[in-house]
C-alpha positions in Angstrom: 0.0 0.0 0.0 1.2 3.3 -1.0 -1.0 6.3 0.5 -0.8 9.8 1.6 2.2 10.4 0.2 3.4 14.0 -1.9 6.5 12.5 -4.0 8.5 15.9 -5.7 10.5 13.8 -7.8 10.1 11.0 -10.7 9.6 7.5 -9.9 10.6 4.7 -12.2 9.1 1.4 -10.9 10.4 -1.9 -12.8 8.9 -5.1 -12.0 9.7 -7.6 -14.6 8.3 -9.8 -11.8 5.2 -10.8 -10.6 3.4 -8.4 -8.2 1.0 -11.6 -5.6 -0.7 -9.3 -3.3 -3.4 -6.8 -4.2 -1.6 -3.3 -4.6 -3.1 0.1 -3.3 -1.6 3.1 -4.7 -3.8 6.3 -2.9 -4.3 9.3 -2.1 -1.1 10.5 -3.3 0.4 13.7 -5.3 2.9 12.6 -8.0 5.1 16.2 -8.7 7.3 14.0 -11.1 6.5 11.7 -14.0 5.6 7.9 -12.5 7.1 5.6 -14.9 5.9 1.9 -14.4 7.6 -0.5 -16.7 7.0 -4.6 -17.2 5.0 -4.8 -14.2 2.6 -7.7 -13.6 0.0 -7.1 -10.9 -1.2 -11.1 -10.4 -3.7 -9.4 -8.4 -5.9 -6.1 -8.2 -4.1 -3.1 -8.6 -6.2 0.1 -7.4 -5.3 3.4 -7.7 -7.3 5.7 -6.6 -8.0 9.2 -5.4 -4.3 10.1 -6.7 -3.2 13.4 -8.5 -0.1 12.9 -11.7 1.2 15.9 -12.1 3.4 14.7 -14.9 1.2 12.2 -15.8 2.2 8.1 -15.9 2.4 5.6 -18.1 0.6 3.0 -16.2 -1.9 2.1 -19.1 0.2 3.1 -22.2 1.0 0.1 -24.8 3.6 0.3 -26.3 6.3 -2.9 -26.4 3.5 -5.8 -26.2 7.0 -7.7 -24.3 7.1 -5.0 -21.7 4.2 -3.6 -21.2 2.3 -3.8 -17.7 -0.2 -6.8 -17.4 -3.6 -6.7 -15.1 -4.2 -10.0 -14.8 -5.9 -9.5 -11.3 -7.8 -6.6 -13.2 -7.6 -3.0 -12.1 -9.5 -0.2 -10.2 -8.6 3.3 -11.6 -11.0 6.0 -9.3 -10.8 9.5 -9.4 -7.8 10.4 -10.1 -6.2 13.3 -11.8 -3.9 13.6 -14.8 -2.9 11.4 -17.6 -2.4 7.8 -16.8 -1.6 7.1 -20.5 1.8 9.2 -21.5 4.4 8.5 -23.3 7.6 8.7 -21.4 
């Protein structure tokens, strides 16, 4: 669980592995871009009540080989800013 947090710089999260427990990413401010890359959330990934400043590129498809994988489906709710850019 990642909540309440105000981050001021980029985050780059790689996670060519496999993520087993639900994640919670929450009321949050994200200054800086929030690059995930080859993540695989086995389970539910929520996200929720966040603001992305810079934007992320949680939901952009772009390499099919590295791009992040919902296979425990996710929960995006009210948040603010792009979740789809380009890094």
């Amino acid at each position: 669980m990642f909540t309440g947090n105000i981050v001021m710089s980029d985050i780059d999260y790689q996670m060519g592995g496999h993520n087993n427990e639900e994640m919670v990413i929450s009321d949050n401010i994200f200054y800086g871009f929030f690059s995930f890359f080859d993540c695989i959330f086995e389970k539910q990934l929520i996200v929720k009540n966040n603001i992305f400043k810079k934007g992320t590129d949680l939901l952009t498809r772009e390499n099919k080989g590295f791009d992040n994988c919902f296979y425990g489906g996710v929960i995006l709710t009210d948040n603010i800013g792009p979740l789809n850019v380009m890094p």
